[in-house]
C-alpha positions as a Markdown table, in Angstrom:
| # | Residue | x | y | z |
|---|---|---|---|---|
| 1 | Unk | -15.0 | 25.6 | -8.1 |
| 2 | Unk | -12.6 | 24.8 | -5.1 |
| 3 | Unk | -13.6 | 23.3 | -1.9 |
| 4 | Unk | -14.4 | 25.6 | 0.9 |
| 5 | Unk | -12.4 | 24.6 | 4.3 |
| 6 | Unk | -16.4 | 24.6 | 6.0 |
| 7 | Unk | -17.2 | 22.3 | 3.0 |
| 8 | Unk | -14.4 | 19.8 | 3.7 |
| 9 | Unk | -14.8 | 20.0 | 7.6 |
| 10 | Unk | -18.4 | 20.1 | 8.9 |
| 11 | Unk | -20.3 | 18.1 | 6.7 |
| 12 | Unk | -18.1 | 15.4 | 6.4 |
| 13 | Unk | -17.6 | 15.5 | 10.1 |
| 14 | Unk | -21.3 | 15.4 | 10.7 |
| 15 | Unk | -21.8 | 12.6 | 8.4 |
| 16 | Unk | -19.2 | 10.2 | 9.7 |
| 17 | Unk | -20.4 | 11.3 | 13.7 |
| 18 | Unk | -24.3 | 10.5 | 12.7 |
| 19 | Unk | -23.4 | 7.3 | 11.0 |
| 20 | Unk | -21.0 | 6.3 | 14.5 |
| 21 | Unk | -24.5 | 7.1 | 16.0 |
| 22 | Unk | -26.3 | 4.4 | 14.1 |
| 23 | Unk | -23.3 | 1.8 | 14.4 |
| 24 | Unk | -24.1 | 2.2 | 18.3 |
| 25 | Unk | -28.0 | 2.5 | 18.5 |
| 26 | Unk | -27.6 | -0.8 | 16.7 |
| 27 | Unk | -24.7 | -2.5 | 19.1 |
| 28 | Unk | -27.7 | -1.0 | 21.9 |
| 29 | Unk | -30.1 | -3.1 | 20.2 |
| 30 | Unk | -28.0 | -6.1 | 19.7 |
| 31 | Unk | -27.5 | -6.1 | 23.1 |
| 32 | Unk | -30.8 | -5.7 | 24.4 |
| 33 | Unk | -31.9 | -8.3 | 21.1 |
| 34 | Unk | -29.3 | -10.8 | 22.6 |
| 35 | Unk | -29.7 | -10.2 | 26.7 |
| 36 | Unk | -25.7 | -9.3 | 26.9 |
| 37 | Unk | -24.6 | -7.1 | 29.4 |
| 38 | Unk | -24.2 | -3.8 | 27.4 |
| 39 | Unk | -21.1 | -2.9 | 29.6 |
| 40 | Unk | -19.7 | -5.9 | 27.9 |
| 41 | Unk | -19.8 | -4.4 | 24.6 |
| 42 | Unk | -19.3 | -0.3 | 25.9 |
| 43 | Unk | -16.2 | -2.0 | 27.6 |
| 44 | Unk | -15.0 | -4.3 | 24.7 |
| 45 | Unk | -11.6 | -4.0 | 22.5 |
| 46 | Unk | -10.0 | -5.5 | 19.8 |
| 47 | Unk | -6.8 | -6.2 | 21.5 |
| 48 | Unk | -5.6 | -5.7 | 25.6 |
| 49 | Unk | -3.5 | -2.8 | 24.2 |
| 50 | Unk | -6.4 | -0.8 | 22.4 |
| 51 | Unk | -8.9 | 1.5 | 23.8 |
| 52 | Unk | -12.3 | 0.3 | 24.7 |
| 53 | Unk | -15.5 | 1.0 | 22.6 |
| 54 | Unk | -16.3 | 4.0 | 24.9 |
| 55 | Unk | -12.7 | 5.5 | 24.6 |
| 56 | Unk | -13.3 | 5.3 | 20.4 |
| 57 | Unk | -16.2 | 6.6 | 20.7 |
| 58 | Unk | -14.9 | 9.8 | 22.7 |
| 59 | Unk | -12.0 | 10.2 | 20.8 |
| 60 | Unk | -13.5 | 10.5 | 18.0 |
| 61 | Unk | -16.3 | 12.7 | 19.2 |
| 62 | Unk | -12.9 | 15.0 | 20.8 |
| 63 | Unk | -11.6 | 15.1 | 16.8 |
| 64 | Unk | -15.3 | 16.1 | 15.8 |
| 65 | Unk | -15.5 | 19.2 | 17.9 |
| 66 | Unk | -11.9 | 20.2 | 18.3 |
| 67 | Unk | -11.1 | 20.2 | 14.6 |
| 68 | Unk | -13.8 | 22.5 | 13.5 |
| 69 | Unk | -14.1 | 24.3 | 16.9 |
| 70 | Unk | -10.0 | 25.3 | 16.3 |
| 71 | Unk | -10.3 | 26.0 | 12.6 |
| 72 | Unk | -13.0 | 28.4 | 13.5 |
| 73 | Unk | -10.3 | 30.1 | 16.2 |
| 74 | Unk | -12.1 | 29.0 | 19.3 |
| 75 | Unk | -11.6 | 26.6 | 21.9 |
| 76 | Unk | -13.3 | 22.9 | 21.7 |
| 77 | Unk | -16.0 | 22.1 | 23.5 |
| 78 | Unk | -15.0 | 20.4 | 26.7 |
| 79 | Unk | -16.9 | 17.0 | 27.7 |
| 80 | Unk | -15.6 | 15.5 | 30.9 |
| 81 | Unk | -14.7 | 11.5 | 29.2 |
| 82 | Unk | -16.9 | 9.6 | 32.0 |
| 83 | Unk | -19.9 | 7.7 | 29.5 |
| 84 | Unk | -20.2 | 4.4 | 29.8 |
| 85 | Unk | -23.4 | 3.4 | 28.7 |
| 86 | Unk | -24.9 | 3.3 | 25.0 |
| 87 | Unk | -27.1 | 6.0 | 26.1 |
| 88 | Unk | -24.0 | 8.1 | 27.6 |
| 89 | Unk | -22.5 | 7.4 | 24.5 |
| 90 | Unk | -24.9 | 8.6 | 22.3 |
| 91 | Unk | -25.7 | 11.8 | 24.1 |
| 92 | Unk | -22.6 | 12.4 | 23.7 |
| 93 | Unk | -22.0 | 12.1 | 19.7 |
| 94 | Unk | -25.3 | 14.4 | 19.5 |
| 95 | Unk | -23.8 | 17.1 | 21.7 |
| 96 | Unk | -20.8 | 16.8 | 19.2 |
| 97 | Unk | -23.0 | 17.2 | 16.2 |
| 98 | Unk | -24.9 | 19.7 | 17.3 |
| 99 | Unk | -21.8 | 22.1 | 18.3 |
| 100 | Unk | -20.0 | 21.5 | 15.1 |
| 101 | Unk | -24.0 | 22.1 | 13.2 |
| 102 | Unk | -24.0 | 25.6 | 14.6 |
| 103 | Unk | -20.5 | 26.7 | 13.1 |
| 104 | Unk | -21.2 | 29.1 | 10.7 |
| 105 | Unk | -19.6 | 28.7 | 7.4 |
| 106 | Unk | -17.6 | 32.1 | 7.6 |
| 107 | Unk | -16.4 | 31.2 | 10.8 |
| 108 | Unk | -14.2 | 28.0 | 9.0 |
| 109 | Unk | -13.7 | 29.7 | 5.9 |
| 110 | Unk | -10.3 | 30.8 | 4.9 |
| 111 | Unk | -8.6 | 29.0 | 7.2 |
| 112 | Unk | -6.1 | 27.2 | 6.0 |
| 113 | Unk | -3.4 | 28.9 | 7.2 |
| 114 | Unk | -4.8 | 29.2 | 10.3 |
| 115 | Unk | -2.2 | 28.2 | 12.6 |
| 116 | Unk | -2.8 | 25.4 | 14.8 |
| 117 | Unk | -1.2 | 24.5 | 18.2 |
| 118 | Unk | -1.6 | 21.6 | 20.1 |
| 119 | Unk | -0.3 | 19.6 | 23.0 |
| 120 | Unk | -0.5 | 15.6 | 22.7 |
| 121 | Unk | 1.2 | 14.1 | 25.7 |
| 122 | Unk | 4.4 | 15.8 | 25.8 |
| 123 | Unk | 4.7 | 16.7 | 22.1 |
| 124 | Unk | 3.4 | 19.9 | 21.1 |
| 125 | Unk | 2.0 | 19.4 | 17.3 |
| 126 | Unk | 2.0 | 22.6 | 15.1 |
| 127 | Unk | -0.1 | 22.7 | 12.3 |
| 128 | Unk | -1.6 | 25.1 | 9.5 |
| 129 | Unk | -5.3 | 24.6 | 9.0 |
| 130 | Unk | -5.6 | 22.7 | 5.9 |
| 131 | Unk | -3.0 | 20.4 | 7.0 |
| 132 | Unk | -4.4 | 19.9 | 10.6 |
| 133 | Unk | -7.8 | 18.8 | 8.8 |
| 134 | Unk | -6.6 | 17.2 | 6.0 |
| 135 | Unk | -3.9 | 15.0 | 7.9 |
| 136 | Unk | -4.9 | 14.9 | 11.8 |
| 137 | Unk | -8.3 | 15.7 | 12.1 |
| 138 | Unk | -9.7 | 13.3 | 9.7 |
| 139 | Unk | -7.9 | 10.6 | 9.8 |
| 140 | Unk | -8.3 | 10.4 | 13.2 |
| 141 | Unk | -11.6 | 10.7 | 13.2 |
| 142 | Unk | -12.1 | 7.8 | 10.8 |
| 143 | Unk | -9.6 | 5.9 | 12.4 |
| 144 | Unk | -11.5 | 5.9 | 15.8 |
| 145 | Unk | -14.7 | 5.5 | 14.0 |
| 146 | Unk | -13.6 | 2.8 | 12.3 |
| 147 | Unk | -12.6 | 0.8 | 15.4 |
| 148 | Unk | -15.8 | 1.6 | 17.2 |
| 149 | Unk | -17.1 | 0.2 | 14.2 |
| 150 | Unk | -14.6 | -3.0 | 14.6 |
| 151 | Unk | -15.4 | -3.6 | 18.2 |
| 152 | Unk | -19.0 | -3.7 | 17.7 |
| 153 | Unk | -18.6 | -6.1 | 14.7 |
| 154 | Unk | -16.4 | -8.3 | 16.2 |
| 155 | Unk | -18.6 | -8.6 | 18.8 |
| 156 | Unk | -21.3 | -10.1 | 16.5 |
| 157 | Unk | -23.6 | -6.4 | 15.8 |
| 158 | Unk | -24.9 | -7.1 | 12.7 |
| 159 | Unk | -23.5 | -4.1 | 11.0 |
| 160 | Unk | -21.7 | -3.5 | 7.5 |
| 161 | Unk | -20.0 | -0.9 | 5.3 |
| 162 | Unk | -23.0 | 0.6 | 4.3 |
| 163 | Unk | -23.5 | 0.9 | 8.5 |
| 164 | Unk | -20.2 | 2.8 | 8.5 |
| 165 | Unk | -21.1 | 4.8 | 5.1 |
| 166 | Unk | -24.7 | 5.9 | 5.9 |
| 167 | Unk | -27.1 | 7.1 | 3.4 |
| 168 | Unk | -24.5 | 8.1 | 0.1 |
């Protein structure tokens, strides 16, 4: 039986988002555990050049709800970019979640040819659906995840690929 384009998208989605949730619940904790400034760690990067944790963390959060929300032919969610606090941070994967956990399966469905347009900078990307999830919206997502991931361990958060993984 093949893959549904819901199937592919929000579970998968939801997964990775609620495991970015217990990567940060646990830099919180590390933080509090250690007495470190937790602005040290919301503010931290891997290199001068790279986003911050909090900018990871929204990015990816901004793949979570705009690829679903645009396979489903509406406009994403808009969340104003402005946490920088675990807390902040965290609200703002569960607001993600819980958009993209009230799609409804037909609403994703048969869409991937779904034609997708968006505007990155001064590029405008054009994408069918399938595509758009299978080589934008994921990727980035884990790629984002991933570095939030990064920061956090690089930072000393006792955290490991079964962090990043969640419950299998």
């Amino acid at each position: 039986m093949p893959i549904s384009m819901f199937d592919a998208c929000v579970p998968p989605i939801s997964h990775a988002l609620k495991n970015l949730s217990a990567i940060l619940q646990k830099g919180a904790a590390h933080a509090e555990a250690r007495k470190i400034d937790p602005s040290v760690l919301v503010n931290a990067r891997l290199f001068p050049d790279m986003f911050p944790l909090s900018r990871q963390v929204q990015i990816a959060t901004d793949q979570g709800k705009g690829g679903p929300a645009r396979l489903a032919g509406m406009d994403p969610p808009k969340f104003e970019d402005n946490e920088s606090t675990f807390p902040e941070l965290l609200a703002r994967v569960d607001r993600t979640v819980a958009f993209i956990e009230s799609l409804r399966r037909e609403q994703i469905d048969g869409s991937e040819e779904r034609k997708i347009t968006l505007v990155a900078g001064p590029r405008t990307l054009n994408f069918l659906g399938l595509p758009y999830l299978t080589h934008f919206v994921l990727p980035n997502l884990y790629f984002h995840s991933t570095t939030a991931y990064n920061i956090l361990r690089h930072n000393g958060v006792e955290i490991g690929k079964m962090d990043f993984l969640g419950k299998i």
